[in-house]
C-alpha positions as CSV (number, residue, x, y, z in Angstrom):
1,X,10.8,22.8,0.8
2,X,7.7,23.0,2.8
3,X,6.2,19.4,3.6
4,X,2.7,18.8,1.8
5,X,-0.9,17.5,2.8
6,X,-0.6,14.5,0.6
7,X,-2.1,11.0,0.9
8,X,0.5,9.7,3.7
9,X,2.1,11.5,6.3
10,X,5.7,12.2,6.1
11,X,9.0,14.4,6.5
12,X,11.3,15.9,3.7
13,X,15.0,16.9,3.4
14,X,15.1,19.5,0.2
15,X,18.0,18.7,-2.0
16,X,21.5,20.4,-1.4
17,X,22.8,20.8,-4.2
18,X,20.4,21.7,-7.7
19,X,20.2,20.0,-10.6
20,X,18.1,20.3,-13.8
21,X,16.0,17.3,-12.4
22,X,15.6,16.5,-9.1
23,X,16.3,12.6,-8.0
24,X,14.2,11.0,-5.0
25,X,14.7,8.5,-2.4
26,X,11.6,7.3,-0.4
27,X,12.2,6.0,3.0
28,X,10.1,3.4,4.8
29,X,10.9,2.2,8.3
30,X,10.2,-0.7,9.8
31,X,7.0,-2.7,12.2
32,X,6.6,-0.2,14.9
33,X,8.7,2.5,14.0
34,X,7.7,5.7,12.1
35,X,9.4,8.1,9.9
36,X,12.2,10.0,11.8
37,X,14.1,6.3,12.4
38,X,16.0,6.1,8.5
39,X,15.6,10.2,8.1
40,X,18.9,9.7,10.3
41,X,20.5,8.4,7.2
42,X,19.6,11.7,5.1
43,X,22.4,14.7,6.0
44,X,24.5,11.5,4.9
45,X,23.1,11.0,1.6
46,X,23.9,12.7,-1.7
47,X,23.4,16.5,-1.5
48,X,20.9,16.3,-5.0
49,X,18.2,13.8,-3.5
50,X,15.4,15.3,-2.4
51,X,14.8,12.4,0.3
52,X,11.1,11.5,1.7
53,X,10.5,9.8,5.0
54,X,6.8,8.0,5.1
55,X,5.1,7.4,7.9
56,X,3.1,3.8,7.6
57,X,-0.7,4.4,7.7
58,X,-1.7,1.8,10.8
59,X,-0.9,3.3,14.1
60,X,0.0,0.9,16.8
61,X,-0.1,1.0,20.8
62,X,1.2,2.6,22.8
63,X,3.6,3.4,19.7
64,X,4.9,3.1,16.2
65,X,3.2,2.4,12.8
66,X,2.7,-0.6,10.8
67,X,2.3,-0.9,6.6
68,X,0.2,-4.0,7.9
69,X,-1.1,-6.0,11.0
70,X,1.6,-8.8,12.4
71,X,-0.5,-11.2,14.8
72,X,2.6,-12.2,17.3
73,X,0.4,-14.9,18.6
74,X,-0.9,-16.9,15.6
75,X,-1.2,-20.3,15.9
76,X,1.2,-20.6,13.1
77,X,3.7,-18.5,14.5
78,X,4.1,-14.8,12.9
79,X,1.1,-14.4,11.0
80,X,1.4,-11.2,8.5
81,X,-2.1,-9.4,7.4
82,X,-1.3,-9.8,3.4
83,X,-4.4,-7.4,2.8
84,X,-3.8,-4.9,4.6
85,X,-0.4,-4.8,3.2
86,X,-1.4,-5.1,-0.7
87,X,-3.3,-2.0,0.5
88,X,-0.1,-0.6,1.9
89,X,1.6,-1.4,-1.6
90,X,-1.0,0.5,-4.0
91,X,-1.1,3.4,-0.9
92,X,2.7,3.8,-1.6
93,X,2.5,3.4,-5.5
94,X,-0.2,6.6,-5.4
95,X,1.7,8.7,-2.6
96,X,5.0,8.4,-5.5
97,X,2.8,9.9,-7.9
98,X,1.6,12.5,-5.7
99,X,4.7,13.3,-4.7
100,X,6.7,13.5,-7.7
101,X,4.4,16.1,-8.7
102,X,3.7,18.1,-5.8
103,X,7.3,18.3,-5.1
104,X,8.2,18.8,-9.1
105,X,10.4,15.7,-8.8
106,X,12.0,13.3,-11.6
107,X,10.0,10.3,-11.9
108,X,12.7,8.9,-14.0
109,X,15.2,8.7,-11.1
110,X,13.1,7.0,-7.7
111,X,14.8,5.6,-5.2
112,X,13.1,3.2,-2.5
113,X,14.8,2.7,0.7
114,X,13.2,0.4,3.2
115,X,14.4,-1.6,6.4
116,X,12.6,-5.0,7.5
117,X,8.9,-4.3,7.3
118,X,9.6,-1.1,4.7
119,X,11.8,-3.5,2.8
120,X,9.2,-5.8,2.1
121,X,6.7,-3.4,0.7
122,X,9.4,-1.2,-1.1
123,X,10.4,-4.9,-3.4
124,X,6.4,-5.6,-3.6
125,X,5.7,-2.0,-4.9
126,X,9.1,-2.0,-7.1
127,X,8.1,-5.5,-8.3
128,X,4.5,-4.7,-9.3
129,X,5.3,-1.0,-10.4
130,X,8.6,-1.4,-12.1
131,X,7.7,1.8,-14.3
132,X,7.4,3.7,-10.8
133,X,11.0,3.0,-9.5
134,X,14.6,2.9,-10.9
135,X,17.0,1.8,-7.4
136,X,16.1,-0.4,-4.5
137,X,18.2,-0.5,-1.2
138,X,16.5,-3.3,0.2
139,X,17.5,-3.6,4.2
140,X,16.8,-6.8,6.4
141,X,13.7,-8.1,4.2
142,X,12.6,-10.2,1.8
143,X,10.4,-10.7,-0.9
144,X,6.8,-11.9,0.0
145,X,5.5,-12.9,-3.1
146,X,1.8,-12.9,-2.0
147,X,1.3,-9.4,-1.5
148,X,3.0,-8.8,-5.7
149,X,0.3,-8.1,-8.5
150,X,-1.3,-10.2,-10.4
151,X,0.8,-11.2,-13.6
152,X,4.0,-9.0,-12.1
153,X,6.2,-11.5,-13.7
154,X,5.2,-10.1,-17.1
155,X,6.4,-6.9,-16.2
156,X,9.7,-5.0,-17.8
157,X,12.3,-5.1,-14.9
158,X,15.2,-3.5,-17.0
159,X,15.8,-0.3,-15.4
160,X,15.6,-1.4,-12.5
161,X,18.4,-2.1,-9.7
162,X,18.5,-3.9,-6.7
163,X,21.0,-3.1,-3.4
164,X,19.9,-6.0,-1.0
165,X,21.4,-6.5,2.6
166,X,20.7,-8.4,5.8
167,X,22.7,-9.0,9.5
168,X,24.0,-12.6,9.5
169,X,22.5,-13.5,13.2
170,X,19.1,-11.3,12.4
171,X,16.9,-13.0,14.8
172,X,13.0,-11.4,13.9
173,X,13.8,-12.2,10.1
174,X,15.7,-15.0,9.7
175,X,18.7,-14.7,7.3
176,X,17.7,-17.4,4.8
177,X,14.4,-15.8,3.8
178,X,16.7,-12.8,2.6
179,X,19.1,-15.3,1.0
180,X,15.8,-15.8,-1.8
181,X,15.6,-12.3,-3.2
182,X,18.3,-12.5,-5.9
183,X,17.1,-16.0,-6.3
184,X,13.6,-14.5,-7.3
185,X,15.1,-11.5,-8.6
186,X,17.3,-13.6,-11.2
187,X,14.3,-15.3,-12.7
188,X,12.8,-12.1,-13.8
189,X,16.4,-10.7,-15.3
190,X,17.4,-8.8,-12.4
191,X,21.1,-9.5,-11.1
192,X,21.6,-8.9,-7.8
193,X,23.5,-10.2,-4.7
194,X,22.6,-10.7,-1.1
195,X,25.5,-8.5,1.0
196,X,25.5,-9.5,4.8
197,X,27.0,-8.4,7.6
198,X,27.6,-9.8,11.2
199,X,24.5,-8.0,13.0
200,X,21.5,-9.0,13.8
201,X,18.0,-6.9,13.2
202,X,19.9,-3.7,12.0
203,X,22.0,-1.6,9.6
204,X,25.8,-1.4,10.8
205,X,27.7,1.6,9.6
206,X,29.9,-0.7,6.8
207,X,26.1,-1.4,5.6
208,X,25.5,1.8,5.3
209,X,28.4,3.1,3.6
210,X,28.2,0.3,1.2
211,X,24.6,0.9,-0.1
212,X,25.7,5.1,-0.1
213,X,28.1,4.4,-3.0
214,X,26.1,2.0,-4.9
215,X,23.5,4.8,-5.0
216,X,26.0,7.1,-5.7
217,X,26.9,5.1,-8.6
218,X,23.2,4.9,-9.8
219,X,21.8,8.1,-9.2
């Protein structure tokens, strides 16, 4: 399967094994990373995904990518761009359509997998496109609700899932803002539980296998 000149840049894995309709997980990394860090995870994954590895559109220096601007030195500590990364959000709802249909995918049967920075865009695009998506893993994130559409809480939520993780002594996002997300979640139907593990900023291998058989179990 031969990678595509579509909206955002990014690296595929074919599926293994054929099916009638083929299932699709979407990978976004992280703040300074780019899309060959979570394509590790894909020769792991189920043979039938065809599995799609994003590269975030903001390049940084001297490297990595960004789905949107953090200013480190804020007066108020951390300071996220929240307009560059509603931008990000409706970028990544288009390049699922595009996708889906240059790649003859099944749009009933999108996954989203993100880590930290990828996490938080991959609950705001799930959360304001719920027709677009069916599984979440969400890794070492959390919801920011300023960057969800307008009136999101109106939307039907009921095929969709939620896998949500975070390392216990995560030091760049602290473990309590992940502790809100089946808080949130639970308000709009969606039951879900936090699973964490005793890492910090990162995804350790019991992670890892956990969130490869709740997929398993969803796909």
């Amino acid at each position: 399967m031969q990678t595509k000149p579509l909206s955002l840049h990014h690296i595929i894995k074919a599926p293994q094994k054929n099916t009638e309709k083929t299932p699709v997980l979407f990978m976004f990394h992280g703040y300074g990373s780019d899309e060959n860090d979570l394509f590790s995870f894909a020769s792991e994954l189920p043979e039938e995904l065809c599995i799609i590895s994003v590269r975030a559109p903001h390049t940084l220096q001297p490297y990595g990518n960004a789905w949107y601007a953090i200013y480190f030195d804020a007066p108020q500590g951390k300071f996220s761009d929240n307009e560059q990364a509603i931008e990000s959000r409706d970028k990544i709802a288009s390049f699922i359509d595009e996708a889906i249909d240059a790649y003859d995918l099944d749009a009933d049967n999108v996954t989203l997998l993100g880590f930290s920075q990828g996490t938080i865009l991959s609950y705001a695009v799930a959360l304001s496109y719920p027709s677009k998506v069916n599984n979440v893993i969400a890794l070492s994130g959390y919801i920011n609700e300023d960057i969800l559409k307008d009136g999101y809480q109106n939307e039907d939520f009921s095929t969709v899932n939620f896998y949500c993780s975070h390392g216990s002594v995560d030091q760049v996002i602290p473990v309590e803002w992940a502790r809100m997300a089946p808080v949130k979640l639970s308000q709009l139907g969606i039951q879900t539980t936090l699973n964490e593990f005793p890492v910090g900023h990162g995804v350790a291998p019991q992670n890892f296998y956990q969130f490869k058989e709740w997929l398993i179990q969803k796909l």
